[in-house]
C-alpha positions, 0 to 999 in steps of 0.5 A: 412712305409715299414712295412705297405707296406709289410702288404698291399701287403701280405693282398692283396696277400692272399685276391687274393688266397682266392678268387680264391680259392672260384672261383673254388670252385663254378667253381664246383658247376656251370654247364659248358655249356657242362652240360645240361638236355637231357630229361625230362619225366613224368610217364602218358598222363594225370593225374585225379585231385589229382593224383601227376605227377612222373617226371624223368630227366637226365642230359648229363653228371654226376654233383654234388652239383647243383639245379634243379629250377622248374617253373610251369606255367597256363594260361602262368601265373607262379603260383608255383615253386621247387627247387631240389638238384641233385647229379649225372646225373638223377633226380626226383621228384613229384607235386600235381598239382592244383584239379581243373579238365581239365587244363593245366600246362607248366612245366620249368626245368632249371640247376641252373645259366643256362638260357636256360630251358626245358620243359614238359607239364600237363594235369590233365583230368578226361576224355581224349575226352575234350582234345583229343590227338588221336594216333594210333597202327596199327602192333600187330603180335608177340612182345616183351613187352619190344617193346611195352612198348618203343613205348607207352613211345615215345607216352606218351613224346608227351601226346597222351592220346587215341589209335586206335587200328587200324585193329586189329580185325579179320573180320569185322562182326565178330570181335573176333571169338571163337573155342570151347567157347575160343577166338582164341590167333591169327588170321589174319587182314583184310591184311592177316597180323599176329595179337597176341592177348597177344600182344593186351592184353599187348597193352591196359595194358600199354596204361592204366598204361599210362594214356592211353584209348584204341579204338576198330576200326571197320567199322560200316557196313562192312562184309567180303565174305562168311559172310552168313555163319556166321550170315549176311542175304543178305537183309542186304546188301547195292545195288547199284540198286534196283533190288538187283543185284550189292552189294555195295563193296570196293575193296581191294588188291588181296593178302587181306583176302577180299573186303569190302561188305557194310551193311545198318547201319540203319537195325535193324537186322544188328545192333544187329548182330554187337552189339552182336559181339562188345560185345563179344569185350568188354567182352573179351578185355578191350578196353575203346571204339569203333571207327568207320568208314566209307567210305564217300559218296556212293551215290544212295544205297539200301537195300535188299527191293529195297527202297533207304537208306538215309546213313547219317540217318543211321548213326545217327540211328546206333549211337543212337543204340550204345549210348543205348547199350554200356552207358559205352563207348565212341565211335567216328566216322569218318565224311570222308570230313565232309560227315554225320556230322549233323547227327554225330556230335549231336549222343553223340559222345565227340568229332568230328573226320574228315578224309579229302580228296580232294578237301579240299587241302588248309591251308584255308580249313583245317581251315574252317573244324576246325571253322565250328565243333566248331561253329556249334556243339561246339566240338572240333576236331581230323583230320586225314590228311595226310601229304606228302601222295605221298612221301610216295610211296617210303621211305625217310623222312618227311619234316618238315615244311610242318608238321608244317605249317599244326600241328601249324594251326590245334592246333592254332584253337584247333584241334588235329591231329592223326599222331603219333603212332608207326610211322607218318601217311603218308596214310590212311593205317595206316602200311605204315612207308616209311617215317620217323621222323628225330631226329630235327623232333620228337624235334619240335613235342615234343614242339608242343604237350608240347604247345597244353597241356601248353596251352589247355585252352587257344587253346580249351577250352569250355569258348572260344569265336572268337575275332577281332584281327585288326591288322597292321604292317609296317613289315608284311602284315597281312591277315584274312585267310591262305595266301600265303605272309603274316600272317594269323591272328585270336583271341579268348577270355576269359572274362578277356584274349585275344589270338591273334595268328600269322601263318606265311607264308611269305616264303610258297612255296605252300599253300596246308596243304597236302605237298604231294609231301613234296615240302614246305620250312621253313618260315625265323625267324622274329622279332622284329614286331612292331604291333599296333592294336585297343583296347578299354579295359584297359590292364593290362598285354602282354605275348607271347608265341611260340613252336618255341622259348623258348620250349613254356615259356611265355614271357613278351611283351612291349606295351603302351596303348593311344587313344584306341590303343594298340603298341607292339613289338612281339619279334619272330615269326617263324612258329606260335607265340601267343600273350595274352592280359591280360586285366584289370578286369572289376568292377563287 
C-alpha cells in the first residue's frame, strides 16, 4: 500500500514537471502582451486586376517561432485567409486578390493568440477616378529622393491614389518655358518660390512606381504681367466693363512674381494659345493629367469686343476643346462652391472636385454638396475644404475632432477629401504647414482611409441607390439631417444589402464642418444601442463596422425579426458607425 502511495505521488510529481516544462515552452511561442504589429504596409495606392499586393509588417520587438493569421474581408464578408510564420521582427508576404476590377478589400493581421488585429485596406482599380483619393505637392525646390520618397510612402499608408502638383509651373500662360529648344532645370512659382525640375521629374517617378497618377495644375484662363510679349493678345482678356478699360484681375501679394489677369476661356485663340503650351507640359513631363482651376463667380465680365461672357458657358466650351485635344488624359476641374457645375460636371470629367467656401459653413451643407453631385450627375466627389482655416494663421496643430466630424461625413456619403500631401490642408494656399498632425491624428486618418478603401463598394459604388433608414431608439435621438444633439441617419442600398450609417453629434459643440477656429469637442463613446427599425425583407444577416473601433473589422450584430420590424443592438458608436443589413436573396 505504501508503495502504490509512493508511485502515485512520483507519477504526479513528474506529470507536474512535465507540464510546466511544456508551459514554458509555449510561454515561448506566445507573444507577451509587450509584443505586438507596429505597422504594416503594402508597396502601391492601388492595384490593376491580377497585379499581386507586396505586404511588409514589423513587429515592436524580435519574436521567433509564431504565426502571422491573415483575414481578407469584402464587402465585410471574410472570403480568404493565410497563415505566416514569422521568425524575427519583420515579415512579409504576397496576395493575388480577386480580378474582378474596382473593388475593395479590408486586410486583418493578427499575432497568433493575440485579439486584437491590425489592418490595411486594398484597392484593386484599373482607373484611379472611380475611387478617388485625391492628394496634393505644393514645394518642389531642390530635394533629396530620399525626402521624397518618405513623403510619397506616408501617402500610399493612406491610399492616396492621384497627386496635384500644385503651382508647380512657372507662368501660367506659359507653363514651361524653353532656352535655346531645352526646357529651363529651374525657375520660380507664381510666389517667387525656387521650383527644381528633377525634383518634379523625381516626384512623377515615385507617384507612378506607387501606383500613383500625377495632375498637372494650372488655371484654365490665367495670364501673368507682360503676357503680351509672350504670345497673349489684349482682346483675349476678360473686362470688368464693356469699354475695355479695367482687365479682370486677381490680386496677389506684393513680393509675388505677379497678379492674376483672367482670359476668356471660351476664345478660340486663347484655347490653342494654352493647349499649344499644356503640350509642351506633356511632351516634356509625364504628368497623367490636368487639373484646372478657377476663381468662382466674376460676375458681369466682357471680352475684348465689349460683348458679356457668359463664364460658365466658357467652361464647358474650354473642356470640350480639352476632351478633343488631349483624349489620352484625364483632367478635373474645380467648381468654387459648386459655380459652373451643370456646365462642368457633363464635359467629361471622371469625377466632380468642389472648393467650398461660405456661406456653405454647416455638416448639413457640406452633405447637400455631396447628395446633389451624385444624384444629379451621378459622380462622385473630391472637396477641397478647408479645415480649422483661421487656426491656421499661427502654428500649432489640428484638432482632431473636428477633422473627423467632417472626414467621417464626406466618406460616409461617398465623397473623398483632398487634405494630405506633404502636410494637412489648412488654407487655399496649398504651402501654408502652420498646423500639424499629432501622432494619434495621422493614427485615426490611417483607419479612416483603411475604412473609405475596405468599404468603397459599399460608401461609393456606382450600384448604390438612397435608402430609408426609419429608424428609433430609447438611447439617442435620431435625425435625418446633421444636427446638433442627436444622430444624423441615412441608408444605401444594393439589391441584396442595406447600409445604414450613424454620425454622432451628441456631444458637438458647434455644427460648422470648417472647425475654424478648432474650437469642436470629441463625441463621448456610446453603445450598446438599442434600435428598432421597419423592415419587411427577410434578414439574413447584420454586421457593423466603424473606423472608431476595431480598425474597421466587421462585427456580428444580434437582432431579431417579427411583425416587419427588425430589433438590434448596435454595440459602439463613437464618431460614425455602419450597419449592414444582409438580407435574404430574392427567388429569381
Amino acid at each position: 500500500m505504501k508503495m502504490k502511495w509512493l508511485f502515485l505521488i512520483s507519477g504526479i510529481g513528474v506529470m507536474l514537471i512535465l507540464l510546466i516544462i511544456f508551459s514554458l515552452r509555449s510561454d515561448q511561442n506566445e507573444p507577451g502582451p509587450h509584443i505586438s504589429i507596429s505597422s504594416i504596409t503594402k508597396d502601391k495606392a492601388a492595384y490593376n486586376p491580377g497585379e499581386k499586393v507586396q505586404f511588409k509588417g514589423e513587429l515592436n520587438t524580435s519574436y521567433t517561432e509564431g504565426f502571422i493569421q491573415v483575414s481578407y474581408y469584402h464587402r465585410g464578408m471574410k472570403f480568404d485567409e493565410q497563415t505566416l510564420s514569422i521568425n524575427g521582427k519583420s515579415f512579409e508576404w504576397e496576395w493575388l486578390p480577386p480580378s474582378r476590377d474596382h473593388q475593395g478589400y479590408l486586410v486583418a493581421i493578427s499575432l497568433n493568440n493575440q485579439k486584437q488585429a491590425s489592418t490595411i485596406a486594398v484597392d484593386v482599380s484599373s482607373n484611379w477616378t472611380a475611387f478617388p483619393r485625391y492628394g496634393f505637392l505644393s514645394k518642389f525646390s531642390e530635394m533629396k529622393k530620399q525626402d521624397q520618397k518618405t513623403i510619397i510612402k506616408k501617402l500610399n499608408r493612406y491610399h492616396i491614389n492621384a497627386l496635384q502638383f500644385y503651382d508647380w509651373h512657372d507662368e501660367h500662360h506659359l507653363p514651361l518655358k524653353k532656352q535655346d529648344g531645352r526646357i529651363l532645370t529651374s525657375w520660380a512659382n507664381i510666389a517667387n518660390k525656387p521650383v527644381s525640375l528633377s525634383t518634379i521629374e523625381n516626384y512623377i517617378e515615385l507617384a507612378h512606381k506607387n501606383g500613383m497618377k500625377a495632375m498637372s495644375y494650372n488655371l484654365l484662363y490665367g495670364s501673368l504681367k507682360e503676357a503680351e510679349a509672350d504670345g497673349v493678345l489684349p482682346s483675349w482678356y476678360v473686362f470688368k466693363d464693356k469699354h475695355q478699360q479695367s482687365i479682370d484681375t486677381h490680386p496677389l501679394p506684393d513680393d509675388w512674381k505677379s497678379d492674376i489677369f483672367l482670359t476668356d476661356p471660351g476664345n478660340k485663340e486663347w484655347q490653342d494659345y494654352i493647349f499649344y503650351n499644356q503640350q509642351t507640359v506633356f511632351d516634356e513631363l509625364r504628368f497623367d493629367g490636368w487639373h484646372l482651376d478657377q476663381l468662382g463667380d466674376r460676375g458681369n465680365v466682357f471680352n475684348g469686343y465689349g460683348q458679356p461672357i457668359n463664364m460658365t458657358e466658357g467652361f464647358k466650351n474650354f473642356l470640350q476643346s480639352v476632351k478633343e485635344r488631349f483624349p489620352n488624359h484625364t483632367f478635373v476641374m474645380n467648381a468654387v462652391n459648386q459655380y459652373g457645375q451643370q456646365q462642368i460636371a457633363p464635359s467629361g470629367v471622371p469625377f466632380l472636385y468642389t472648393e467650398v467656401w461660405d456661406p456653405i459653413t454647416t455638416y448639413a451643407q457640406l452633405k447637400n454638396i455631396l447628395v446633389a453631385n451624385r444624384i444629379d450627375y451621378r459622380k462622385n466627389t473630391v472637396l477641397a475644404a478647408y479645415m480649422n482655416y483661421d487656426k491656421a494663421d499661427q502654428k500649432g496643430f489640428f484638432n482632431i475632432p473636428g477633422i473627423l466630424y467632417t472626414d467621417a461625413l464626406i466618406f460616409a456619403h461617398g465623397g473623398a477629401h483632398i487634405e494630405l500631401g506633404e502636410h494637412m490642408l489648412a488654407k487655399e494656399f496649398f504651402p501654408n504647414e502652420n498646423l500639424s498632425m499629432s501622432q494619434k491624428l495621422r493614427k485615426k486618418l490611417v483607419h479612416y482611409y483603411d475604412f473609405l478603401v475596405g468599404y468603397q463598394n459599399l460608401l461609393r459604388g456606382d450600384e448604390l441607390s438612397p435608402a430609408e433608414a426609419n429608424l428609433s431608439s430609447e438611447n439617442v435621438t435620431f435625425s435625418d439631417k446633421p444636427k446638433k444633439g442627436t444622430v444624423y441617419t441615412f441608408a444605401k442600398k444594393t439589391e441584396n444589402k442595406k447600409m445604414i450609417h450613424l454620425l454622432n453629434y451628441m456631444d458637438a459643440a458647434h455644427m460648422e464642418w470648417r472647425d475654424s477656429d478648432g474650437t469642436q469637442s470629441p463625441p463621448s463613446k456610446t453603445g450598446p444601442l438599442s434600435i428598432t427599425l421597419q423592415e419587411s425583407r427577410r434578414v439574413k444577416s447584420i454586421w457593423m463596422a466603424s473606423p472608431d473601433n476595431a480598425q474597421g473589422i466587421p462585427t456580428s450584430v444580434e437582432f431579431e425579426q417579427k411583425a416587419g420590424m427588425l430589433f438590434l443592438t448596435v454595440p459602439y458608436l463613437e464618431y460614425w458607425s455602419m450597419i449592414a443589413i444582409e438580407y435574404e436573396k430574392s427567388p429569381s
